[in-house]
PDB file with one MODEL, atoms N, CA, C and O in Angstrom:
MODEL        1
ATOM      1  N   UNK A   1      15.422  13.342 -10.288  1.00  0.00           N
ATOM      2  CA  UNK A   1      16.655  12.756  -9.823  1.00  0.00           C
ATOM      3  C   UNK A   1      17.822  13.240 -10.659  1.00  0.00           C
ATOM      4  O   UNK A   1      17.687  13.503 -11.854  1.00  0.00           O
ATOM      5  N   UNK A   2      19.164  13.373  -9.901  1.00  0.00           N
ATOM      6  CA  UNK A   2      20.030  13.703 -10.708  1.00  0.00           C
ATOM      7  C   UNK A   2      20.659  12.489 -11.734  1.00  0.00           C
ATOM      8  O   UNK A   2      20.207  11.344 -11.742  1.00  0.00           O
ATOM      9  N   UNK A   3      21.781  12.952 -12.595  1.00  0.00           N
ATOM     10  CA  UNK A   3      22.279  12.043 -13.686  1.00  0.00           C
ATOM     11  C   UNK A   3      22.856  10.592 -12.589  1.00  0.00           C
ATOM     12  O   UNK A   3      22.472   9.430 -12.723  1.00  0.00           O
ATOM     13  N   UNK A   4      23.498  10.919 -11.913  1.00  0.00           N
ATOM     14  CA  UNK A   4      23.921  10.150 -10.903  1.00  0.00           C
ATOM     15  C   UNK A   4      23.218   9.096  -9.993  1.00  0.00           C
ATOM     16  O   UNK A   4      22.074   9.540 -10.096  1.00  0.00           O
ATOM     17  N   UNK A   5      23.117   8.198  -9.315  1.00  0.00           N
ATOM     18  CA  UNK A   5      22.017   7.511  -8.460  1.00  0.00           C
ATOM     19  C   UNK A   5      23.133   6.850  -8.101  1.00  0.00           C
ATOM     20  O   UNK A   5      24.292   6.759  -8.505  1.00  0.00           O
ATOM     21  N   UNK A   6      22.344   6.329  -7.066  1.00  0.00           N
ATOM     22  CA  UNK A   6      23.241   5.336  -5.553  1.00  0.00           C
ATOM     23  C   UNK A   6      22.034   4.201  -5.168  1.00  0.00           C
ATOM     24  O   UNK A   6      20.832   4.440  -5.056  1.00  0.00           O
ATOM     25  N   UNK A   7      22.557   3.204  -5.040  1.00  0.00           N
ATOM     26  CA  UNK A   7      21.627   1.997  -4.385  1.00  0.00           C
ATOM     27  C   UNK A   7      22.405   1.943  -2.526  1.00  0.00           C
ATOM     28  O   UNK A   7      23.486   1.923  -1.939  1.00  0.00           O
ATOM     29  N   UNK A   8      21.025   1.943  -2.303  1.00  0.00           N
ATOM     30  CA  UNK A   8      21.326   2.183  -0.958  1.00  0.00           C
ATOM     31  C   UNK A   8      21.081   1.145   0.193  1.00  0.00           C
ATOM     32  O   UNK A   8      19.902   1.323   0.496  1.00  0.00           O
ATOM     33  N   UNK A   9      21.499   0.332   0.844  1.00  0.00           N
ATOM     34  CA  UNK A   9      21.077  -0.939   1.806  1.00  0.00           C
ATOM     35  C   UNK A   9      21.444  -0.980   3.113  1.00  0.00           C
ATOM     36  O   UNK A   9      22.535  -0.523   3.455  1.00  0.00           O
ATOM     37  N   UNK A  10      20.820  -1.380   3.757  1.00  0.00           N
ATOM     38  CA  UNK A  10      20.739  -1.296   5.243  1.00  0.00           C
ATOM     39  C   UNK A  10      20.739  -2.441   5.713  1.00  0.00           C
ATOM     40  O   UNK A  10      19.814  -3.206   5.440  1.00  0.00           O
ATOM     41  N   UNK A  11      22.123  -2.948   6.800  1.00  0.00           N
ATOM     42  CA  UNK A  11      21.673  -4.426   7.396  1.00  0.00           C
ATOM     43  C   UNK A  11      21.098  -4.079   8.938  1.00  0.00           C
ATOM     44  O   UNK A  11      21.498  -3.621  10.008  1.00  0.00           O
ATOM     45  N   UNK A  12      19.717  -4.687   8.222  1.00  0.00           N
ATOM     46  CA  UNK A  12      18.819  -4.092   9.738  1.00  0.00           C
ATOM     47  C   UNK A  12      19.290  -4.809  10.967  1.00  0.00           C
ATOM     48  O   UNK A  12      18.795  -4.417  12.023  1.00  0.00           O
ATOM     49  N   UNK A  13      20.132  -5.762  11.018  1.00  0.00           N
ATOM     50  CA  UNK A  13      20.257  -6.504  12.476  1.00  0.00           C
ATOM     51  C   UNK A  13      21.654  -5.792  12.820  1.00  0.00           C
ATOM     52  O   UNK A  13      22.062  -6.093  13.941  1.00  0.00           O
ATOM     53  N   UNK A  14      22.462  -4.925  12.108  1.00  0.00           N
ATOM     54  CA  UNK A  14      23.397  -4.336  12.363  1.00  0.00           C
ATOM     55  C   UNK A  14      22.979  -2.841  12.962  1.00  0.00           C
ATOM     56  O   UNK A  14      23.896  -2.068  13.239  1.00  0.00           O
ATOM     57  N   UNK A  15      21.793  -2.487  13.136  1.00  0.00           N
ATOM     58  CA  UNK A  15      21.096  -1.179  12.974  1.00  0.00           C
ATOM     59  C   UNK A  15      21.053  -1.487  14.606  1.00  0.00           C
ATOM     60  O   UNK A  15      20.821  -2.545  15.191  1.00  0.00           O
ATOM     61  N   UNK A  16      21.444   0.191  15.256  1.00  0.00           N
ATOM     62  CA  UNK A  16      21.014   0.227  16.694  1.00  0.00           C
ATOM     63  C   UNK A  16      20.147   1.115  16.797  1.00  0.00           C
ATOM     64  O   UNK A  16      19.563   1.383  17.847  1.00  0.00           O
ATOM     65  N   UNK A  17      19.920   1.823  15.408  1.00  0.00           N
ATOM     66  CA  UNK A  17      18.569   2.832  15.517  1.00  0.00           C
ATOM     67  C   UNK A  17      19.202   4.176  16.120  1.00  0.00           C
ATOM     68  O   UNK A  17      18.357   4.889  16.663  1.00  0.00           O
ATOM     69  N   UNK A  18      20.086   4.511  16.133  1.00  0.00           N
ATOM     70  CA  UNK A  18      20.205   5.800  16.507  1.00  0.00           C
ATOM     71  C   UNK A  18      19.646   7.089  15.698  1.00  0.00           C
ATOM     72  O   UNK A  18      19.770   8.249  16.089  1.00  0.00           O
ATOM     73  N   UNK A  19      19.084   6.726  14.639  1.00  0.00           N
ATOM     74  CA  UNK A  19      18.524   7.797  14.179  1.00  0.00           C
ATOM     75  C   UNK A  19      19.373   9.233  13.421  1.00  0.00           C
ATOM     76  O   UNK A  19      18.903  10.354  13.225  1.00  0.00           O
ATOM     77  N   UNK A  20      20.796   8.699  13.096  1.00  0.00           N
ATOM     78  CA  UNK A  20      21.488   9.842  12.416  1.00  0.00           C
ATOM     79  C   UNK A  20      21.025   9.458  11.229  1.00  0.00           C
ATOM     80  O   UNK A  20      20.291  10.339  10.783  1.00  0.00           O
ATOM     81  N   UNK A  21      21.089   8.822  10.731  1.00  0.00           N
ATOM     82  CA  UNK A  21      21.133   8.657   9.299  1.00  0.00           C
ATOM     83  C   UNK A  21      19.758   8.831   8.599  1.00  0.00           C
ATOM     84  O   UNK A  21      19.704   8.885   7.370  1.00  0.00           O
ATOM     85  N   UNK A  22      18.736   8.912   9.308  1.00  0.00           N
ATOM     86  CA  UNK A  22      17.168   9.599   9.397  1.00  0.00           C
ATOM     87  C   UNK A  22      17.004  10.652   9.160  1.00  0.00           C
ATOM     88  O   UNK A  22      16.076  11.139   8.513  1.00  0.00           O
ATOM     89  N   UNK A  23      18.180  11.340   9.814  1.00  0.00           N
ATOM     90  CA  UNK A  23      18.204  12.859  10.002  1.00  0.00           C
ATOM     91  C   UNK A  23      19.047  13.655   9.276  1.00  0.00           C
ATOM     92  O   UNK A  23      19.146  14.835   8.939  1.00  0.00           O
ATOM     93  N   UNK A  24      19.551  12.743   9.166  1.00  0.00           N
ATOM     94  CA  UNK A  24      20.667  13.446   7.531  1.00  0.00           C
ATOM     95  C   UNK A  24      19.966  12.901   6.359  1.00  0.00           C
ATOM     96  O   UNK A  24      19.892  13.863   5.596  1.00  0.00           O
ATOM     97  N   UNK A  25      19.542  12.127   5.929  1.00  0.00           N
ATOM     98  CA  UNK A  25      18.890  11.502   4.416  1.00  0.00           C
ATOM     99  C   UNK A  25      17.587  11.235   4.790  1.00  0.00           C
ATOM    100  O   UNK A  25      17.353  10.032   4.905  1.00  0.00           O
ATOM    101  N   UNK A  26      16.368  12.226   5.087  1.00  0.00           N
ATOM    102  CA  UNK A  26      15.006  12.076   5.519  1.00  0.00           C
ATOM    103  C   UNK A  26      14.336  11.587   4.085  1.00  0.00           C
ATOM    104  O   UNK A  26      13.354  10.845   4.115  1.00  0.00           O
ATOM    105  N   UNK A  27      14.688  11.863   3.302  1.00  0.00           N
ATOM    106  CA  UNK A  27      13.927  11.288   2.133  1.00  0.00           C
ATOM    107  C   UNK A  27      14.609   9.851   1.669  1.00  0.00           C
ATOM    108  O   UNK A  27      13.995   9.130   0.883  1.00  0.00           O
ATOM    109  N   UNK A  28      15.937   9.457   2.202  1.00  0.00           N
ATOM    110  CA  UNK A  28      15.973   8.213   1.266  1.00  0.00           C
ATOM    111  C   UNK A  28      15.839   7.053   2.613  1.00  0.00           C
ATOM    112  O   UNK A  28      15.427   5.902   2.473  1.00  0.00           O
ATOM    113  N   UNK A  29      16.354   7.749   4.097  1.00  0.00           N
ATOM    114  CA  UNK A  29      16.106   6.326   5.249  1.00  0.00           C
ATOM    115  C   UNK A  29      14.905   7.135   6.064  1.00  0.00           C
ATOM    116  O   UNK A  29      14.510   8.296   5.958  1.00  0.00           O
ATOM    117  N   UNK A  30      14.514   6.107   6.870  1.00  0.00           N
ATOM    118  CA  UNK A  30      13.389   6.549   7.613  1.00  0.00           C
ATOM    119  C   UNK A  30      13.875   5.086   9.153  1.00  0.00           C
ATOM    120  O   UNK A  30      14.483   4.048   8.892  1.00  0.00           O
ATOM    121  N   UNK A  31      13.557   5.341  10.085  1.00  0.00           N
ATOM    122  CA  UNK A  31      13.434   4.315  11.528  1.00  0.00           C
ATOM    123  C   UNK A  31      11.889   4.051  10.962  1.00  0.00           C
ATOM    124  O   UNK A  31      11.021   4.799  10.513  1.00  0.00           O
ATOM    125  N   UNK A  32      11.998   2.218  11.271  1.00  0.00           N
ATOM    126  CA  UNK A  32      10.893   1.680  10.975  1.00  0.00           C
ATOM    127  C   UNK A  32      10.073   1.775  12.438  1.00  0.00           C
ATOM    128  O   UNK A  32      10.308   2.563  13.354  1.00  0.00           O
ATOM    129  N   UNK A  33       9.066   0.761  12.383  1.00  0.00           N
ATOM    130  CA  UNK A  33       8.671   0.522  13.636  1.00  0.00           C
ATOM    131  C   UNK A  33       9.411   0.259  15.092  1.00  0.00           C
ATOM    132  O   UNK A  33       9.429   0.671  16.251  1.00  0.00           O
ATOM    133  N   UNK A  34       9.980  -0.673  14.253  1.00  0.00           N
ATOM    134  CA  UNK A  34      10.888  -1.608  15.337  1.00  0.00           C
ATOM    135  C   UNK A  34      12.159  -0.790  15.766  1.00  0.00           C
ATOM    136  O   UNK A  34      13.047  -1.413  16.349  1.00  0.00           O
ATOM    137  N   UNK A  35      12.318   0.538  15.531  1.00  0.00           N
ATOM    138  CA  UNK A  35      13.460   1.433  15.584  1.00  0.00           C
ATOM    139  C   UNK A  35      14.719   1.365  15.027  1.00  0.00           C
ATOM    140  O   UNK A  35      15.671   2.102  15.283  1.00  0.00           O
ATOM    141  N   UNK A  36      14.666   0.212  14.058  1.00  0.00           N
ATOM    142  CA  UNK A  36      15.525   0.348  12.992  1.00  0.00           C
ATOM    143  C   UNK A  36      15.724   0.619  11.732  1.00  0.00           C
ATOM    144  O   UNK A  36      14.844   0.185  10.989  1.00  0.00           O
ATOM    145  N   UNK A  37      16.686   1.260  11.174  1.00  0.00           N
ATOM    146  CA  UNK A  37      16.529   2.033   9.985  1.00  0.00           C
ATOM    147  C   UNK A  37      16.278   0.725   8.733  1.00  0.00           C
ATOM    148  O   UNK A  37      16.390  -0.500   8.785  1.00  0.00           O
ATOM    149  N   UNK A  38      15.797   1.925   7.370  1.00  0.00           N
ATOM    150  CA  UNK A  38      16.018   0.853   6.704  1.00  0.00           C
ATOM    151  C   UNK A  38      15.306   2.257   5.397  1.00  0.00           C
ATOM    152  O   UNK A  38      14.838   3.382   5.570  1.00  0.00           O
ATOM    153  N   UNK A  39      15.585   1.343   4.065  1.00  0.00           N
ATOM    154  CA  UNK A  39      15.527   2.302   3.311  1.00  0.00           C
ATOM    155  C   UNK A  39      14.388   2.454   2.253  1.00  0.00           C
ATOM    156  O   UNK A  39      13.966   1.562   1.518  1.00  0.00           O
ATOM    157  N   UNK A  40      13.907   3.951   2.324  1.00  0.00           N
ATOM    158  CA  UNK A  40      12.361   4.305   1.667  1.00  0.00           C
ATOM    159  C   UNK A  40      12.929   3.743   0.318  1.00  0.00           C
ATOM    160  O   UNK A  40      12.221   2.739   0.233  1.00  0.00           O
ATOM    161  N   UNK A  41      13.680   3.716  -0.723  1.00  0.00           N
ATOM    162  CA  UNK A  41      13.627   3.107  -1.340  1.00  0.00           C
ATOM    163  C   UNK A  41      15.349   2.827  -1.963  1.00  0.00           C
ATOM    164  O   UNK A  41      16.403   3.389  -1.668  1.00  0.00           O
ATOM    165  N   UNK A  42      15.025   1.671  -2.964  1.00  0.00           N
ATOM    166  CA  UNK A  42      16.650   1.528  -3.451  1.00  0.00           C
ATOM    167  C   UNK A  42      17.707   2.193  -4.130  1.00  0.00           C
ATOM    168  O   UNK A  42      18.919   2.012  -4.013  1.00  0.00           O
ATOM    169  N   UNK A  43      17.109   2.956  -4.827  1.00  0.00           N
ATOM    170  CA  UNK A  43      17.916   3.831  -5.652  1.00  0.00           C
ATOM    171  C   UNK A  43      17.294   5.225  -5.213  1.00  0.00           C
ATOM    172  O   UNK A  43      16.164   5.314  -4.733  1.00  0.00           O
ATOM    173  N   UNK A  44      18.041   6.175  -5.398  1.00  0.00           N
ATOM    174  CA  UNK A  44      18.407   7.613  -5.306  1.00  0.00           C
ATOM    175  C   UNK A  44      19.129   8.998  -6.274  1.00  0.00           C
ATOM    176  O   UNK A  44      19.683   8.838  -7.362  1.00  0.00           O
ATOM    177  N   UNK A  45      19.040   9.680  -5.914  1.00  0.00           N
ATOM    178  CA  UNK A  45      19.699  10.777  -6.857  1.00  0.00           C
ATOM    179  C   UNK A  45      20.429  11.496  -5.781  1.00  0.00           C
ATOM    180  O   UNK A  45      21.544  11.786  -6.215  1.00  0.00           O
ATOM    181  N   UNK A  46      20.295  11.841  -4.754  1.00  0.00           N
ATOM    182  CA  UNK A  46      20.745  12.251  -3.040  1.00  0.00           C
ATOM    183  C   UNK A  46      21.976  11.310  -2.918  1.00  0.00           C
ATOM    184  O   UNK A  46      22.248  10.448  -2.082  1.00  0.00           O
ATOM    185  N   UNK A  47      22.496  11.662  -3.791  1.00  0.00           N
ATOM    186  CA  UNK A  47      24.444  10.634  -3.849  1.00  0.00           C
ATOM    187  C   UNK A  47      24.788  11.251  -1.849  1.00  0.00           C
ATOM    188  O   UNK A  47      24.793  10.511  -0.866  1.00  0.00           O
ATOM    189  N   UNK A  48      25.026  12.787  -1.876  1.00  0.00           N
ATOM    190  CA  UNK A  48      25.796  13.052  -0.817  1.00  0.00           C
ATOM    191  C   UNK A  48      24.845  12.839   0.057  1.00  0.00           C
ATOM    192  O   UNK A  48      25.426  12.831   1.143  1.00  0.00           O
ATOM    193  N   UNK A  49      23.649  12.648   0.239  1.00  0.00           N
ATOM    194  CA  UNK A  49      23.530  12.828   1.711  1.00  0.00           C
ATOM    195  C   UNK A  49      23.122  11.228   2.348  1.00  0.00           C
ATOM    196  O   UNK A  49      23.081  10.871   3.525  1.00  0.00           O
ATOM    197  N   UNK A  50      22.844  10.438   1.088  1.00  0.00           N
ATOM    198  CA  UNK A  50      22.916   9.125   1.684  1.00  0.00           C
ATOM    199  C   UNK A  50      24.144   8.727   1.914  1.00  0.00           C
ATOM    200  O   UNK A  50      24.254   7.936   2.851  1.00  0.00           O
ATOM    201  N   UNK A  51      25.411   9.117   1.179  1.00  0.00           N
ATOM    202  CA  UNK A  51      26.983   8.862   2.042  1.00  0.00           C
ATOM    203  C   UNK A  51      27.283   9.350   3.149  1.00  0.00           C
ATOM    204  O   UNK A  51      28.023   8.634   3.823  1.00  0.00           O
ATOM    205  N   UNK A  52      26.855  10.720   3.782  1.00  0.00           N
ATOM    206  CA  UNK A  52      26.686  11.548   4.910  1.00  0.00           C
ATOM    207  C   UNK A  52      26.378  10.365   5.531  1.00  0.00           C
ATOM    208  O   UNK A  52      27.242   9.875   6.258  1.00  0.00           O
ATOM    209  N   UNK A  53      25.136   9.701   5.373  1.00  0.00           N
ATOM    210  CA  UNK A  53      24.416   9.163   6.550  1.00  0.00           C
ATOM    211  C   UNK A  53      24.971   7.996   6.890  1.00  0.00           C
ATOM    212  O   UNK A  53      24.996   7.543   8.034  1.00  0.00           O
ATOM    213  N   UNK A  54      25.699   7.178   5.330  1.00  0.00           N
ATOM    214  CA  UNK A  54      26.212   5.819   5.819  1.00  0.00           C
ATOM    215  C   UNK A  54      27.613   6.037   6.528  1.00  0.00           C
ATOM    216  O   UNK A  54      28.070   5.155   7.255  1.00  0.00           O
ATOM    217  N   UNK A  55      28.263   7.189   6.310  1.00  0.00           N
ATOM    218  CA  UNK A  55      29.775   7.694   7.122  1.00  0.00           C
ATOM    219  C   UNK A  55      29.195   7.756   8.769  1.00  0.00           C
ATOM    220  O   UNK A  55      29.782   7.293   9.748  1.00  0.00           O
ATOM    221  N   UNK A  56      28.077   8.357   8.755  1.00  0.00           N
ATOM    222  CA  UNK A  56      27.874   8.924  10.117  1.00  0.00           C
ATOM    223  C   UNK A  56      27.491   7.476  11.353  1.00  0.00           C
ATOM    224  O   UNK A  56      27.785   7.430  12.547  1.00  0.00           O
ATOM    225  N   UNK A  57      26.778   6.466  10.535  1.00  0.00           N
ATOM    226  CA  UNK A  57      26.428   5.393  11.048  1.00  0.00           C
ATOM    227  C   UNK A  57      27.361   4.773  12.235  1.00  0.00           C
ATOM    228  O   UNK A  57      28.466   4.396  11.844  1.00  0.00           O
ATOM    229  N   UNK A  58      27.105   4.620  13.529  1.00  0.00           N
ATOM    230  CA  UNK A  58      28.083   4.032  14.103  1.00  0.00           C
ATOM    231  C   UNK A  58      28.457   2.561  14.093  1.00  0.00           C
ATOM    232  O   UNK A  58      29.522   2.094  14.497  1.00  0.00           O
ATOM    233  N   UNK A  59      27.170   1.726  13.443  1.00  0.00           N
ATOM    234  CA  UNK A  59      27.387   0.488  13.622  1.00  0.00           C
ATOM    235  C   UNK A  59      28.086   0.258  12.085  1.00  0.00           C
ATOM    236  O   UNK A  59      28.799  -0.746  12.075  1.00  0.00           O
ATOM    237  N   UNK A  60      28.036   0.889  10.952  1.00  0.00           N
ATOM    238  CA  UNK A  60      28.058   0.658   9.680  1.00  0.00           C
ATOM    239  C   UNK A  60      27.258  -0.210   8.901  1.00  0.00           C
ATOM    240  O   UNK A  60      27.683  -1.051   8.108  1.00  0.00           O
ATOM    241  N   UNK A  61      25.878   0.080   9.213  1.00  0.00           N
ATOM    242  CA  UNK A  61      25.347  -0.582   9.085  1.00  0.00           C
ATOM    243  C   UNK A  61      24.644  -0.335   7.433  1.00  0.00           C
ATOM    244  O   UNK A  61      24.308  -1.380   6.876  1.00  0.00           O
ATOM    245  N   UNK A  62      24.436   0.857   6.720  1.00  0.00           N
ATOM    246  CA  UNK A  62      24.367   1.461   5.738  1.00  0.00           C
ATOM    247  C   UNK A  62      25.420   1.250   4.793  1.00  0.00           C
ATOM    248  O   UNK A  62      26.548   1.211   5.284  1.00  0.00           O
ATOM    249  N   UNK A  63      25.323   1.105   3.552  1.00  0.00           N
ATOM    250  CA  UNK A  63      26.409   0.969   2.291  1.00  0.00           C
ATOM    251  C   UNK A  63      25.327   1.704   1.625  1.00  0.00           C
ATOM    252  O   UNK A  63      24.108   1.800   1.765  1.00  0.00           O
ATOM    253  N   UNK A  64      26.744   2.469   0.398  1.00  0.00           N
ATOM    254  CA  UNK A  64      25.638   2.972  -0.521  1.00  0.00           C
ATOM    255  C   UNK A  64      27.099   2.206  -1.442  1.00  0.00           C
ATOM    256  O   UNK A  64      28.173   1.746  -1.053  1.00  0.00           O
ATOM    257  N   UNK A  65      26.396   2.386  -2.949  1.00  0.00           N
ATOM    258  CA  UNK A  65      27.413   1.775  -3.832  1.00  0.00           C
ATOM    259  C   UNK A  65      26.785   2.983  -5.144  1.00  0.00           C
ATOM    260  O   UNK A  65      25.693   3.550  -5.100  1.00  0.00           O
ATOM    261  N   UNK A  66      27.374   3.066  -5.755  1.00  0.00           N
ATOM    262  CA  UNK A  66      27.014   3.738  -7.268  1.00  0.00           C
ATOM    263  C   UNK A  66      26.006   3.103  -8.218  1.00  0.00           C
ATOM    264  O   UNK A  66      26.458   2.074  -8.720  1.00  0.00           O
ATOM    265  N   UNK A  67      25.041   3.348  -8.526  1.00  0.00           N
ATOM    266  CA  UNK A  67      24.013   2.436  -9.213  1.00  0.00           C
ATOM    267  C   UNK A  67      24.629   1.959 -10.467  1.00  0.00           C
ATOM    268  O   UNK A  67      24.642   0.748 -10.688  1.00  0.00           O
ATOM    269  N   UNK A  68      25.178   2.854 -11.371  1.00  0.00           N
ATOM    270  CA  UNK A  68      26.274   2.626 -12.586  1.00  0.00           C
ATOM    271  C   UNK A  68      26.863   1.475 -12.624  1.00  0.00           C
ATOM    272  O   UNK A  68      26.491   0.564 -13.363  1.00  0.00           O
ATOM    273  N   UNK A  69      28.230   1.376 -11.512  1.00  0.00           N
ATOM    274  CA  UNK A  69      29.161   0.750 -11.780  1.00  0.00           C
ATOM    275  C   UNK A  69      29.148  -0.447 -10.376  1.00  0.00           C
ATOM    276  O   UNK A  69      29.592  -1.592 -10.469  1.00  0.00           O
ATOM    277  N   UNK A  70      28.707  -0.019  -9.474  1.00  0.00           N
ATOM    278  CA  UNK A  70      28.589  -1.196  -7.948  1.00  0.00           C
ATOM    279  C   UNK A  70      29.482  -0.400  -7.316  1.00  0.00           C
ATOM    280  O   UNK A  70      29.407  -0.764  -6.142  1.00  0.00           O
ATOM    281  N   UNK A  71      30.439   0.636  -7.402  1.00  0.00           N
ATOM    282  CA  UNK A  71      31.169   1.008  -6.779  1.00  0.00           C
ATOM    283  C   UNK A  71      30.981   0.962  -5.548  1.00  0.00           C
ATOM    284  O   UNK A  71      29.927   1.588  -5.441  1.00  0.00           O
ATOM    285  N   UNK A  72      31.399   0.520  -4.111  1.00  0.00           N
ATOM    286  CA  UNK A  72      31.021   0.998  -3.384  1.00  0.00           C
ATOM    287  C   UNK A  72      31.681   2.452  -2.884  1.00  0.00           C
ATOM    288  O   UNK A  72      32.860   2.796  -2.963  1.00  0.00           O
ATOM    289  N   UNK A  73      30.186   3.430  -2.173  1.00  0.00           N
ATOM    290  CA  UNK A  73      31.120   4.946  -2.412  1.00  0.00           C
ATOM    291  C   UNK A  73      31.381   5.110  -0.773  1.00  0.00           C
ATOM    292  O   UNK A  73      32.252   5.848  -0.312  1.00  0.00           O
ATOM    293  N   UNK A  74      30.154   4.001   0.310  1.00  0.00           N
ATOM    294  CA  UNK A  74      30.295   4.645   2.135  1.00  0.00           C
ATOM    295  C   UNK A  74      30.021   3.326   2.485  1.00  0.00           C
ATOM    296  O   UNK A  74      29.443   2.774   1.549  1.00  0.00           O
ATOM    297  N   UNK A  75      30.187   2.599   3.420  1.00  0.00           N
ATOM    298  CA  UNK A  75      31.532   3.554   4.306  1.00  0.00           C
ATOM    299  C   UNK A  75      32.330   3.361   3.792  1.00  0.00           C
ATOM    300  O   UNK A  75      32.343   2.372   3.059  1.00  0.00           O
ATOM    301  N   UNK A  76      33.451   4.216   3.897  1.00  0.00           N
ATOM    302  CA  UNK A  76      35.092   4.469   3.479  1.00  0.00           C
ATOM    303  C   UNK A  76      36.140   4.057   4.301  1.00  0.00           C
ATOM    304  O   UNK A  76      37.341   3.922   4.068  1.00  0.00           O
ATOM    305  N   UNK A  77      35.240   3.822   5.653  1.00  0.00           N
ATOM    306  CA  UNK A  77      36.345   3.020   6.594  1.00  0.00           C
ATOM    307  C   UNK A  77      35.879   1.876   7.666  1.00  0.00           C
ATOM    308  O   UNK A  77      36.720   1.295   8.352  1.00  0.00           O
TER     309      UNK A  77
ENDMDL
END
């Protein structure tokens, strides 16, 4: 992992499952059974591509925050 890490959370009832954010961050989200995302685990070193995925989210259902400080770094809007 890099020096950096991100805690990453998913509100699964906000999740419509579209599957971007699967496909951009395959190692940190995965679609569960139930076709909603949710996350292989809490912390990370993949800063950009779990923000990729929580930007790309249409419901916003993804936050990542900075493990460091709580920052939150996605969504941005």
């Amino acid at each position: 992992m890099s020096a950096e890490e991100a805690v990453v959370s998913v509100d699964r009832l906000r999740c419509a499952g579209t599957g971007l954010c699967a496909a951009t961050a395959p190692a940190d989200l995965e679609l569960a059974a139930d076709g909603r995302a949710r996350a292989r685990r809490e912390r990370t070193g993949a800063v950009a591509e779990v923000v990729e995925a929580a930007e790309l989210c249409p419901m916003e259902a993804i936050t990542v925050h900075r493990a460091a400080t709580g920052e939150k770094l996605a969504p941005t809007w």
